[in-house]
One Martini backbone bead per residue (centre of mass of N, CA, C, O) as a GRO file, in nm:
protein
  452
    1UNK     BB    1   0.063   0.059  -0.026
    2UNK     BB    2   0.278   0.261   0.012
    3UNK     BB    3   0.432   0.209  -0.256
    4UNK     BB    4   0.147   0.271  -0.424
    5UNK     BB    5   0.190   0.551  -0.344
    6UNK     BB    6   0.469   0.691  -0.397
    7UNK     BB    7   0.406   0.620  -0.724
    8UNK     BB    8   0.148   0.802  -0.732
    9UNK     BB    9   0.098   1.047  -0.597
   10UNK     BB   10   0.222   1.254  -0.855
   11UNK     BB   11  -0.056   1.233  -0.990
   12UNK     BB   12  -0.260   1.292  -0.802
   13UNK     BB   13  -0.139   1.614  -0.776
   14UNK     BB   14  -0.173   1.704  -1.105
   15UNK     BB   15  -0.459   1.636  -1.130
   16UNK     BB   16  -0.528   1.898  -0.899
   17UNK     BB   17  -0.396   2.122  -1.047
   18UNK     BB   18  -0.614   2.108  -1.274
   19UNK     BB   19  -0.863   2.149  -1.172
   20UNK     BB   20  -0.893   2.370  -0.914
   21UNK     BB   21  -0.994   2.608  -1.137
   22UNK     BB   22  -1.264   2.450  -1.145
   23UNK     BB   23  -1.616   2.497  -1.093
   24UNK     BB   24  -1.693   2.255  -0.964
   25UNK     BB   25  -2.036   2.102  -0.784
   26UNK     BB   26  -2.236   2.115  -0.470
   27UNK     BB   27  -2.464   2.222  -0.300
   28UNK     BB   28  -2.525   2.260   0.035
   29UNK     BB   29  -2.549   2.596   0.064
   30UNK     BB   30  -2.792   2.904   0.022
   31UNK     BB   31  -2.690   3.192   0.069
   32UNK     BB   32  -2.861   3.518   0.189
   33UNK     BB   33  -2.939   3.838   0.090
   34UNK     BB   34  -3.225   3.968   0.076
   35UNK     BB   35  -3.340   3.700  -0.070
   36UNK     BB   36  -3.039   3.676  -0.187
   37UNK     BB   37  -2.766   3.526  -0.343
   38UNK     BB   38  -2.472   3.445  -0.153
   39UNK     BB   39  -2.127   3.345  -0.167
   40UNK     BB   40  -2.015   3.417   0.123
   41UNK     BB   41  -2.224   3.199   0.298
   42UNK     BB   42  -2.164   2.923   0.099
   43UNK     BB   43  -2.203   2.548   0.063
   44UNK     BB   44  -1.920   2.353  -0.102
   45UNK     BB   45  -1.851   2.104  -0.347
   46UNK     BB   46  -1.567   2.023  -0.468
   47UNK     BB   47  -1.399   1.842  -0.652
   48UNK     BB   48  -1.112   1.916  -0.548
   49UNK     BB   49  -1.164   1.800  -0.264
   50UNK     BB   50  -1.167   1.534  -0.320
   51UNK     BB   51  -0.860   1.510  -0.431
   52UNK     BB   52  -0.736   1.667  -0.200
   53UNK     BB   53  -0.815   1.421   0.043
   54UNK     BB   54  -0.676   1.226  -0.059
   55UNK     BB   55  -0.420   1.325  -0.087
   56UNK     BB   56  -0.382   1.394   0.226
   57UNK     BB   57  -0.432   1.078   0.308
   58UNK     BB   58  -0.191   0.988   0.164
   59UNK     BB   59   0.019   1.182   0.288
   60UNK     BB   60   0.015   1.080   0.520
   61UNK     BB   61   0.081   0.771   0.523
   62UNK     BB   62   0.374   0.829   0.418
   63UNK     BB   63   0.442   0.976   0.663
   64UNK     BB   64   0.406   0.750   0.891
   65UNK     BB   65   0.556   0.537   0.718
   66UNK     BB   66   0.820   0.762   0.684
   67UNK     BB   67   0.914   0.968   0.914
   68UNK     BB   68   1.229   1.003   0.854
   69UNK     BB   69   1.240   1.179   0.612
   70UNK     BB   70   1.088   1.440   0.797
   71UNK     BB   71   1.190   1.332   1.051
   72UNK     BB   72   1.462   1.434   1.240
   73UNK     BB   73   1.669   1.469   1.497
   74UNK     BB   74   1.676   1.697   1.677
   75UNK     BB   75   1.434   1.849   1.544
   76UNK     BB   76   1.365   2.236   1.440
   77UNK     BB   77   1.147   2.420   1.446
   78UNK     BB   78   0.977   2.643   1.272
   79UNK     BB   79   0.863   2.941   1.275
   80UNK     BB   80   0.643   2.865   1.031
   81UNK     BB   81   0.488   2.687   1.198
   82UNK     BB   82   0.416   2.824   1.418
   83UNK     BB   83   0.239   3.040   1.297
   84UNK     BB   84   0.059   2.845   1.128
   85UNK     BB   85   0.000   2.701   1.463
   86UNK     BB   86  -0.159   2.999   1.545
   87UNK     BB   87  -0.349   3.032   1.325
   88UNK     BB   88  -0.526   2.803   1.399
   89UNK     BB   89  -0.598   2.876   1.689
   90UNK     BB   90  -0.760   3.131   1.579
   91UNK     BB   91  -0.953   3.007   1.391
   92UNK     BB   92  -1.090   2.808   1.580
   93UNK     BB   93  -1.163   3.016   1.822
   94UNK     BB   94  -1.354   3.198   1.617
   95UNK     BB   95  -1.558   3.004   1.508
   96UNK     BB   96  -1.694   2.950   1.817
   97UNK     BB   97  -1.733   3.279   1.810
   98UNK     BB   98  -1.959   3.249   1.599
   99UNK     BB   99  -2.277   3.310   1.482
  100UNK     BB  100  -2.184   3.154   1.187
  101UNK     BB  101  -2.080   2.822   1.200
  102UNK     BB  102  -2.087   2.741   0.902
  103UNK     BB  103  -1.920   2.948   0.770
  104UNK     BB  104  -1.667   2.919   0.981
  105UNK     BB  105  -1.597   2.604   0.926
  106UNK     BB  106  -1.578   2.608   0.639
  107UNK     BB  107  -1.344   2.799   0.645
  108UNK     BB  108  -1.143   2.635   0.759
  109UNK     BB  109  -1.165   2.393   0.611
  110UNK     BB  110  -0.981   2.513   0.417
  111UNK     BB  111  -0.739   2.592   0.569
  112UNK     BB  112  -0.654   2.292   0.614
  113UNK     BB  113  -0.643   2.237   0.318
  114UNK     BB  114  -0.410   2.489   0.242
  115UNK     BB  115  -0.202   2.373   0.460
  116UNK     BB  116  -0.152   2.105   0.360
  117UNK     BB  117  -0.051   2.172   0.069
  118UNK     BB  118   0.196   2.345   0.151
  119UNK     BB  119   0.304   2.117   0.292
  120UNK     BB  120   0.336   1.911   0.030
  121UNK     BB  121   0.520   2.087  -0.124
  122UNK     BB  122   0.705   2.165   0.041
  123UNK     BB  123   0.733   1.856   0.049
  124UNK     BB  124   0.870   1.757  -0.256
  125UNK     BB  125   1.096   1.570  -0.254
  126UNK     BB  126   0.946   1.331  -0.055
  127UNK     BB  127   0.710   1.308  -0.299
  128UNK     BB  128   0.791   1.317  -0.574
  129UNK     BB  129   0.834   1.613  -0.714
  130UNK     BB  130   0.796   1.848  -0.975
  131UNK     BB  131   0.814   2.135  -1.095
  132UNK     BB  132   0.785   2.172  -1.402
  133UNK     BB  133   0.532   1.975  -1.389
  134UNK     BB  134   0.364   2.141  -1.230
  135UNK     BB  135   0.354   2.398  -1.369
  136UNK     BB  136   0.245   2.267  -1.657
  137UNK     BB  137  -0.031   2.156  -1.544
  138UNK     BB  138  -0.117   2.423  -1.447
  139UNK     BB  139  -0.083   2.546  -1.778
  140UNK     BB  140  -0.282   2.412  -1.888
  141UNK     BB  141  -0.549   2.473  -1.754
  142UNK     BB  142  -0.516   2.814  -1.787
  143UNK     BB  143  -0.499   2.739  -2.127
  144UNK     BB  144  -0.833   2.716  -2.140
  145UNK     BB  145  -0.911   2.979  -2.019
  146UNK     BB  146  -0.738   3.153  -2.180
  147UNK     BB  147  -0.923   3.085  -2.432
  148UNK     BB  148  -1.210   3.134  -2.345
  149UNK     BB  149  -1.217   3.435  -2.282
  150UNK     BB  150  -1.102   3.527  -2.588
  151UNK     BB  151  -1.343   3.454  -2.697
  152UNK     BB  152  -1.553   3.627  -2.489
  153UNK     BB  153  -1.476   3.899  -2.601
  154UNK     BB  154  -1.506   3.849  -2.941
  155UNK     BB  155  -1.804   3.746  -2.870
  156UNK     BB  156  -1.971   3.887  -2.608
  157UNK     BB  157  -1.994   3.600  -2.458
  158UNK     BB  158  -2.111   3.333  -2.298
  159UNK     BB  159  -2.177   3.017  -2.121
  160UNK     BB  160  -2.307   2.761  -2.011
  161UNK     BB  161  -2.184   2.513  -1.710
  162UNK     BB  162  -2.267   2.308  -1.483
  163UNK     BB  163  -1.987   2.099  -1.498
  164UNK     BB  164  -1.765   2.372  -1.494
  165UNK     BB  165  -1.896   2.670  -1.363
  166UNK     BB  166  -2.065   2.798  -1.579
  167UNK     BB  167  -2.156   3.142  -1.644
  168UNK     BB  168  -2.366   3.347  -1.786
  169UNK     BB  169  -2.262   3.660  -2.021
  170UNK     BB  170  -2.359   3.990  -2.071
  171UNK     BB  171  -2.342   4.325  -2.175
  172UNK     BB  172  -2.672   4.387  -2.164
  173UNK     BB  173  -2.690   4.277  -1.880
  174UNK     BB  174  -2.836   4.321  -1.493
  175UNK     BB  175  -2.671   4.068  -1.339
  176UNK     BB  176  -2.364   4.231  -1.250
  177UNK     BB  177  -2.173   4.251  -1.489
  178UNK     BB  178  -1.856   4.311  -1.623
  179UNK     BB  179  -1.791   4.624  -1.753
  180UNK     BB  180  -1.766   4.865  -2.036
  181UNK     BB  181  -1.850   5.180  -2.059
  182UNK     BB  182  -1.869   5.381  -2.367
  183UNK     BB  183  -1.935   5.508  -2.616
  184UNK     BB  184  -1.879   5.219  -2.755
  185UNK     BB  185  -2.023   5.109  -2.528
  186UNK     BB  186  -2.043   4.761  -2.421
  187UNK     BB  187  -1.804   4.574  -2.259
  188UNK     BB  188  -1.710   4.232  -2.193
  189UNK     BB  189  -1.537   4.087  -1.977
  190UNK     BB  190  -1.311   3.833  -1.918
  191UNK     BB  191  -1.356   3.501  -1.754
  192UNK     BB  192  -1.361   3.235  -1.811
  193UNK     BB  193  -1.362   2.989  -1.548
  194UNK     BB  194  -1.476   3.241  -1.354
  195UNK     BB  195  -1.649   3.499  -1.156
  196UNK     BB  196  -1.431   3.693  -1.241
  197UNK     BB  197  -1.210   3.885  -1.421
  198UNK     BB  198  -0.997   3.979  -1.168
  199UNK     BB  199  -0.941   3.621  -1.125
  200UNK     BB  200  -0.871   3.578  -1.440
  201UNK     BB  201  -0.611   3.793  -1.433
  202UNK     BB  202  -0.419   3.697  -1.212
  203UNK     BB  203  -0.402   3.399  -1.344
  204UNK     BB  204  -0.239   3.500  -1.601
  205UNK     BB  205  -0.001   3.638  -1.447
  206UNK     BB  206   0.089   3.410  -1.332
  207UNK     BB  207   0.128   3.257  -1.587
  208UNK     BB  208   0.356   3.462  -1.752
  209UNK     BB  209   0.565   3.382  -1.523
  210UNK     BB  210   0.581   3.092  -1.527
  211UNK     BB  211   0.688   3.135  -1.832
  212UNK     BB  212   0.930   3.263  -1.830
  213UNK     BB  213   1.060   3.047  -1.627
  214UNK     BB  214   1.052   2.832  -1.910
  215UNK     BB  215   1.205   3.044  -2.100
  216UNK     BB  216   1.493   3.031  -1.884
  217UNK     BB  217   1.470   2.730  -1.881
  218UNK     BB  218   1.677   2.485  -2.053
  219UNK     BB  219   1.533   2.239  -1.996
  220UNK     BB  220   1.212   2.349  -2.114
  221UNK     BB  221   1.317   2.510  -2.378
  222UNK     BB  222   1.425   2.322  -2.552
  223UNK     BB  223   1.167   2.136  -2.614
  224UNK     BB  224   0.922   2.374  -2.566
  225UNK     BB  225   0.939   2.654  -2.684
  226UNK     BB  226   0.663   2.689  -2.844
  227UNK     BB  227   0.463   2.621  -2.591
  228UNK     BB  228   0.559   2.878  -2.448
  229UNK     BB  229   0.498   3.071  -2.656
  230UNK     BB  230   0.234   3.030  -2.673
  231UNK     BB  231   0.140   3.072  -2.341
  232UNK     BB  232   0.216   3.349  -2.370
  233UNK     BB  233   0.060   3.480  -2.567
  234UNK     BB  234  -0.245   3.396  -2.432
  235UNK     BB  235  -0.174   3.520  -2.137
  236UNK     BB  236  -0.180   3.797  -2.242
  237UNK     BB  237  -0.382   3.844  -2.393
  238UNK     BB  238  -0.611   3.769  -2.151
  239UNK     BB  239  -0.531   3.969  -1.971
  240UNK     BB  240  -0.635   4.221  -2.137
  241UNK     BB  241  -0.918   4.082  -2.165
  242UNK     BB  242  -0.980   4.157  -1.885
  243UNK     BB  243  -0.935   4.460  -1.747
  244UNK     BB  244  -0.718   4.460  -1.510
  245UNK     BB  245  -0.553   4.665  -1.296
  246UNK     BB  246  -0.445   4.470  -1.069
  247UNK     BB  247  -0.320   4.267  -1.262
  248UNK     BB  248  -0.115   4.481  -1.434
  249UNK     BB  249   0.036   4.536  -1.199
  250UNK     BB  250   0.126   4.267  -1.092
  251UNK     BB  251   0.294   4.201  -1.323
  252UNK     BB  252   0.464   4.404  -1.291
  253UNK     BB  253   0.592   4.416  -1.013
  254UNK     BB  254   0.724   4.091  -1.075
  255UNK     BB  255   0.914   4.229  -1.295
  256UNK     BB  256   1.094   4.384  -1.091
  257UNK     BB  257   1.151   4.178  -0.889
  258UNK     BB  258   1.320   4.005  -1.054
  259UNK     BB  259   1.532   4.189  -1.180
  260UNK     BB  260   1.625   4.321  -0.890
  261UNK     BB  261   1.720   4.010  -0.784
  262UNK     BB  262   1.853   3.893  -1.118
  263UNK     BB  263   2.033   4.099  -1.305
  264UNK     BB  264   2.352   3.989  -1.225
  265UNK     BB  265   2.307   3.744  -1.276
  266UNK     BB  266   2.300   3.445  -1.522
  267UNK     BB  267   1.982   3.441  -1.613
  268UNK     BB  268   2.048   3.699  -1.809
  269UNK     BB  269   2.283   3.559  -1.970
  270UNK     BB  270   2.137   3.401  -2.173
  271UNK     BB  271   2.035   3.243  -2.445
  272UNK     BB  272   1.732   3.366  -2.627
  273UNK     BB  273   1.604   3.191  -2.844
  274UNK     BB  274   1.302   3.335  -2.895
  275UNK     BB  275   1.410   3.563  -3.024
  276UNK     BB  276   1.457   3.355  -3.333
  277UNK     BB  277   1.127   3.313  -3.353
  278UNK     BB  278   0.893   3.381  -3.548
  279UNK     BB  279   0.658   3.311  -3.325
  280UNK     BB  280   0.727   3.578  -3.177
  281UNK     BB  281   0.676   3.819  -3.335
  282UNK     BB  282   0.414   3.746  -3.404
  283UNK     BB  283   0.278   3.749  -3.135
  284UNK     BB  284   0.389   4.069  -3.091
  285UNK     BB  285   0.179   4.166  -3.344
  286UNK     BB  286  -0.090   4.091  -3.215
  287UNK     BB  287  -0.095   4.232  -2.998
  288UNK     BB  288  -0.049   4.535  -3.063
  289UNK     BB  289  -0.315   4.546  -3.253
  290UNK     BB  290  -0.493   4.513  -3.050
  291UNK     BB  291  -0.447   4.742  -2.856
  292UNK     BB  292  -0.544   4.945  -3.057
  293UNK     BB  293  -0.805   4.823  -3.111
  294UNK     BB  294  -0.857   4.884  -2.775
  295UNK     BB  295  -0.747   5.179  -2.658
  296UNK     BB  296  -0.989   5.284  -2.556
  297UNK     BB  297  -1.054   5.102  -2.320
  298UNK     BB  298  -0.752   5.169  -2.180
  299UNK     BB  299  -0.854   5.445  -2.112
  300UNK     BB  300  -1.116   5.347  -1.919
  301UNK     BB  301  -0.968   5.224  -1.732
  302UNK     BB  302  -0.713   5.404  -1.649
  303UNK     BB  303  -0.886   5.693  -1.643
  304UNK     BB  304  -1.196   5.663  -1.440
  305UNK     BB  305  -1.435   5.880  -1.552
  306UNK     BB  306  -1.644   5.683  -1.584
  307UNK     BB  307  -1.924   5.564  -1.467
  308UNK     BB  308  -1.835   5.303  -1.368
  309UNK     BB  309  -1.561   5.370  -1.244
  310UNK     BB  310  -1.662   5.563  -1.019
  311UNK     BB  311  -1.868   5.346  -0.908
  312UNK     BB  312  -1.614   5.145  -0.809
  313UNK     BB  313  -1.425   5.367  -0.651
  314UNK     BB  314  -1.671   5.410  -0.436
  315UNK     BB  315  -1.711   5.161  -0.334
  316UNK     BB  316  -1.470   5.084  -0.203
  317UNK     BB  317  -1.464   5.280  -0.026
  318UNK     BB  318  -1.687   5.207   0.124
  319UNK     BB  319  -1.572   4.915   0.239
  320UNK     BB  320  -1.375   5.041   0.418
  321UNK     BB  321  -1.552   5.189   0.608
  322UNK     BB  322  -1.699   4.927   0.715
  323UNK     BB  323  -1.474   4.795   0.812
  324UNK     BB  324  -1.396   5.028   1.022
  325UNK     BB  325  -1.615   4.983   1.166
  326UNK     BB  326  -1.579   4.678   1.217
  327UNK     BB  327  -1.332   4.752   1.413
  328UNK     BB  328  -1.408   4.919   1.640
  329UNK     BB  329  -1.502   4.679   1.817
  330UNK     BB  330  -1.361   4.429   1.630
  331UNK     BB  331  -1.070   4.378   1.651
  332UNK     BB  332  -0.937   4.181   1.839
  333UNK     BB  333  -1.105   3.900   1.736
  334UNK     BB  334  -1.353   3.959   1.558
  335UNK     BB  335  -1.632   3.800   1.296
  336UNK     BB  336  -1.534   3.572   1.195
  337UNK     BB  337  -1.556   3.294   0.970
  338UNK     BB  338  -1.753   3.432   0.690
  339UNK     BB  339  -1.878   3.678   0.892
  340UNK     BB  340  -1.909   3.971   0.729
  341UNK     BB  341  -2.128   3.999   0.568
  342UNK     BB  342  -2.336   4.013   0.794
  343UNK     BB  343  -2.205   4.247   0.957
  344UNK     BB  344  -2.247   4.455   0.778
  345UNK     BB  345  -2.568   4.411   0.763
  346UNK     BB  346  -2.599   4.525   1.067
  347UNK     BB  347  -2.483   4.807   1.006
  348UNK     BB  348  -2.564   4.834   0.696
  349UNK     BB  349  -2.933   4.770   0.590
  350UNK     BB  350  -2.979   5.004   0.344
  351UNK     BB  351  -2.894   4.804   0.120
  352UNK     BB  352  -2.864   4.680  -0.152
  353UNK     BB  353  -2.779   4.306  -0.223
  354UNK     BB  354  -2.523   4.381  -0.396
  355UNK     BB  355  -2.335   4.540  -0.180
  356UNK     BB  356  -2.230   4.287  -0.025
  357UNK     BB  357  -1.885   4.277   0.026
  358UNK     BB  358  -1.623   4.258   0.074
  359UNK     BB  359  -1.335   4.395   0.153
  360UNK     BB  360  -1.051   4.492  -0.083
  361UNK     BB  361  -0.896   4.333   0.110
  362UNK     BB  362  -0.704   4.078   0.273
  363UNK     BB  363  -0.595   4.232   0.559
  364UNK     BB  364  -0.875   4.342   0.668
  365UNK     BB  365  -1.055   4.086   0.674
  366UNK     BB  366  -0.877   3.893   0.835
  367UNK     BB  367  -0.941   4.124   1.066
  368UNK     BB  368  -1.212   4.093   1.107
  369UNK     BB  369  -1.232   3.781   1.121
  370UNK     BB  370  -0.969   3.733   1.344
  371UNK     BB  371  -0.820   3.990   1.414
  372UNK     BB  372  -0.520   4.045   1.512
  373UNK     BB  373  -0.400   3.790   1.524
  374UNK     BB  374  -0.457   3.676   1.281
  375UNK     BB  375  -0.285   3.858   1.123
  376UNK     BB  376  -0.029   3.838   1.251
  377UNK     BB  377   0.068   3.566   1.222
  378UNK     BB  378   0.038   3.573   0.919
  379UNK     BB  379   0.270   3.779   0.863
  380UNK     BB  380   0.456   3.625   0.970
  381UNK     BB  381   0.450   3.370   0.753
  382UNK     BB  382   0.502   3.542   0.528
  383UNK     BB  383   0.746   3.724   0.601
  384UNK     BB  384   0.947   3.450   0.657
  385UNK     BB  385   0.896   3.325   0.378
  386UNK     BB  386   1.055   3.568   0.227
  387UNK     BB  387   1.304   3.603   0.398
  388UNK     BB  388   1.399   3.288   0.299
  389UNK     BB  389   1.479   3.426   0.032
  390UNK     BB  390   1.615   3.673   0.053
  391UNK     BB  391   1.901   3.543   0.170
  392UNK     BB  392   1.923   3.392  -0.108
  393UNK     BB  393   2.216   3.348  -0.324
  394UNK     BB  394   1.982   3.194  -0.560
  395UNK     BB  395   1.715   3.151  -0.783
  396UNK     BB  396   1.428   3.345  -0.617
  397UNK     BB  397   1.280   3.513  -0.865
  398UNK     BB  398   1.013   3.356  -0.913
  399UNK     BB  399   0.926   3.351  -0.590
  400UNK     BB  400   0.922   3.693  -0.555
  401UNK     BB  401   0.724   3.715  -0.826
  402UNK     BB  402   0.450   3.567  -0.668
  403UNK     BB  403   0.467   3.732  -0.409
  404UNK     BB  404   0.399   4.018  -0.553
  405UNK     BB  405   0.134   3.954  -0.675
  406UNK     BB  406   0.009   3.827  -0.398
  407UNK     BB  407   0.034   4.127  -0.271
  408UNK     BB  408  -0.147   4.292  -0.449
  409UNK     BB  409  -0.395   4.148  -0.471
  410UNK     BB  410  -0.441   4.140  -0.148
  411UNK     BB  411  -0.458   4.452  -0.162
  412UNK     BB  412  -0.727   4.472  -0.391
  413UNK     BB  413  -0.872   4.237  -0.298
  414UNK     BB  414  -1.096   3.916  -0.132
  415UNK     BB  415  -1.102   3.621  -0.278
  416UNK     BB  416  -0.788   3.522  -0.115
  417UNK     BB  417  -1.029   3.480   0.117
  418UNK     BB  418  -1.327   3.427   0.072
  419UNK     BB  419  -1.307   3.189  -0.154
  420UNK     BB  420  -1.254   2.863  -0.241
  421UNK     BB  421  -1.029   2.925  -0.474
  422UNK     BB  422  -0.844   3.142  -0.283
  423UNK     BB  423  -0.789   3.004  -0.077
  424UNK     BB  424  -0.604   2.761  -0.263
  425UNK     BB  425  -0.431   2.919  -0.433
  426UNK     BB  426  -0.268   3.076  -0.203
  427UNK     BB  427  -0.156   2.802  -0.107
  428UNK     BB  428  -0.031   2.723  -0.333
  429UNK     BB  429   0.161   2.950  -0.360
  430UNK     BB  430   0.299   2.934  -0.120
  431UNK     BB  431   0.430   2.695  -0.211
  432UNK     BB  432   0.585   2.750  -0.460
  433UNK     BB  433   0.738   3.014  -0.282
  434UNK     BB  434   0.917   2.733  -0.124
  435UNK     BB  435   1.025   2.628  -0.369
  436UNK     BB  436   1.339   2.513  -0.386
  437UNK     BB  437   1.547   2.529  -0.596
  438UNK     BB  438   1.793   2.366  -0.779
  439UNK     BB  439   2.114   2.375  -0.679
  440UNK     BB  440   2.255   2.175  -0.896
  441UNK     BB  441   2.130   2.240  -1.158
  442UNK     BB  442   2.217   2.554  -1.101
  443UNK     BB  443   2.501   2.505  -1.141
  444UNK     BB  444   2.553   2.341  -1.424
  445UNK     BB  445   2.464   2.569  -1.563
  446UNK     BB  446   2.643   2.792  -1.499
  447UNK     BB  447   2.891   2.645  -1.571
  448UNK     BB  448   2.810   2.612  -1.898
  449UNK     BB  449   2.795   2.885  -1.955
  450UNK     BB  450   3.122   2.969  -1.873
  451UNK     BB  451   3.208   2.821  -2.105
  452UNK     BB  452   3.056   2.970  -2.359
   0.00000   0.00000   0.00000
């Protein structure tokens, strides 16, 4: 049984990578706001849970029946895992003293499932897993997501897949949909099979940032050189499609943080092929192309000035006030996991059902629902873990710039807090940010670079 868990385990690793972006599921309770359907209350058993539970199960088994490969002598644990083990007895004694114990159980049960993933990646060498391959198979998986989106624009149109859990789009729908508004109409933007377009923006820039440590990467660029520059150019294209500009900040950003990490370094010394590739100049004529095509758009959404964008920043705005007022009473403890919709429902009751939705900072929400303990944790738990990335010497310029995007996001977003998809994709990049590269592979390469 061990023996045949160790040699397929990370089989089934990456076929949960695979599955997580889609949002298949079963309701099993659908919460209401003001008799309207809000998701921040409802719980669901998505497909990805049944694959992900199996997995944690596996991972037990291996865990328990070869201890000493994970646990050795005189082993001193991780401030990581204190901070980790802090937050776990914040979330469990928050969820006791919430008013809503459904949805405070549920969003922890998230957590425990977030942090045992998190656990699995950390040991990623024990469990035989590949980083390339899980890169690889997530992002083949975004790369569905990411050609539907670019349909989704280009048709104006989205379809509905119950089986998928896509939910049916038009621009000129008043069902709440995201849309783009002036002279030239109202024009839909893209979702692929995600809630919004600002995580499927998101999702695009994690690709674009990971197609490119494949494109500098000599192992998987020798192979794979086409299928990379395919990846790049469909997730910049999709992602100018999300019209997100807090994705398109958070790529930013990415990209700086790369660079001044890894300026000096080996990595940029590369000789990259793609750059004499057919294939990447049409790819980058083809973007150019769009951007004019759609520049009046690019200036609606960054210039701010229209309709729905005034009312967009001032909704924000607003959502921070609320948040502001629930923290005047509630600093300390906190109105518990999941319950902040509610919270929010009985200090401002006089607002029409779409107005409630948690505050879009990620940071202002857990110290919401968890306290100021369960932020301090938290920030604790993710500063030590960018601290052990930055004091290393080599190699850790891709971990950085997913942790600037996932910090960026989390300044402006809710649902990496919030929803079951952000809750485990969080839990997932942390993962992959303390992945830490092959120290040998890459000692190999830098000797052949000095060869040449």
């Amino acid at each position: 049984m061990k023996k045949f868990l160790e040699n397929n385990f990370k089989y089934l690793f990456y076929f949960f990578l695979f599955v997580l972006p889609w949002q298949t599921r079963l309701f099993l309770y659908q919460g209401q706001i003001k008799g309207a359907y809000s998701e921040f209350i409802s719980v669901s058993l998505y497909v990805s849970d049944i694959i992900l539970v199996t997995l944690i199960m596996a991972a037990a088994i291996i865990f328990f029946a070869d201890s000493k490969k994970f646990i050795k002598p005189n082993l001193k644990i991780s401030k990581l895992w204190w901070f980790l083990a802090g937050l776990d007895a914040v979330f469990l004694i928050s969820a006791f003293l919430s008013s809503d114990y459904r949805s405070a159980f549920y969003r922890y049960a998230l957590f425990l499932f977030g942090a045992a993933l998190f656990f699995i990646i950390s040991q990623a060498r024990h469990f035989r897993l590949k980083k390339i391959t899980a890169i690889y198979v997530f992002l083949s998986s975004l790369f569905l997501h990411a050609c539907l989106g670019i349909y989704q624009f280009l048709m104006q149109s989205t379809f509905a897949c119950k089986y998928l859990g896509l939910a049916q789009h038009l621009p000129y729908a008043l069902s709440g949909e995201s849309v783009l508004e002036n002279v030239s109409g109202r024009w839909l933007r893209a979702y692929g099979g995600f809630d919004h377009p600002n995580i499927f923006g998101a999702m695009m820039a994690v690709g674009v940032i990971l197609t490119v440590y494949l494109l500098i990467n000599k192992t998987s660029n020798k192979k794979w050189l086409n299928l990379n520059l395919s990846f790049l150019f469909i997730f910049t294209l999709a992602l100018f499609f999300s019209f997100s500009r807090g994705s398109w900040l958070a790529l930013a950003a990415a990209f700086v943080t790369w660079i001044l990490v890894e300026y000096q370094k080996p990595i940029f010394s590369y000789k990259l092929e793609f750059f004499r590739r057919p294939l990447f100049w049409g790819a980058l004529l083809l973007l150019v192309i769009f951007l004019f095509q759609y520049s009046n758009l690019v200036t609606t959404r960054i210039g701010g000035k229209d309709r729905l964008e005034i009312k967009s920043v001032a909704e924000r705005i607003n959502y921070v006030i609320d948040a502001k007022n629930l923290l005047h009473d509630r600093w300390l403890f906190g109105v518990g996991p999941g319950n902040y919709v509610a919270a929010v429902t009985e200090i401002n009751p006089h607002q029409p059902f779409w107005y409630y939705q948690p505050v879009h900072n990620y940071f202002l929400l857990a110290w919401a629902e968890l306290g100021i303990f369960g932020l301090l944790f938290f920030l604790c738990f993710f500063g030590t873990l960018i601290f052990s990335l930055s004091i290393s010497r080599r190699g850790h310029g891709l971990n950085l710039a997913l942790a600037a995007i996932l910090i960026m996001v989390m300044m402006l977003e809710h649902w990496l807090f919030s929803l079951h998809f952000g809750i485990l994709i969080t839990w997932l990049l942390l993962g992959l940010i303390s992945w830490a590269p092959d120290q040998a592979a890459q000692t190999r390469q830098v000797r052949n670079d000095l060869k040449k």
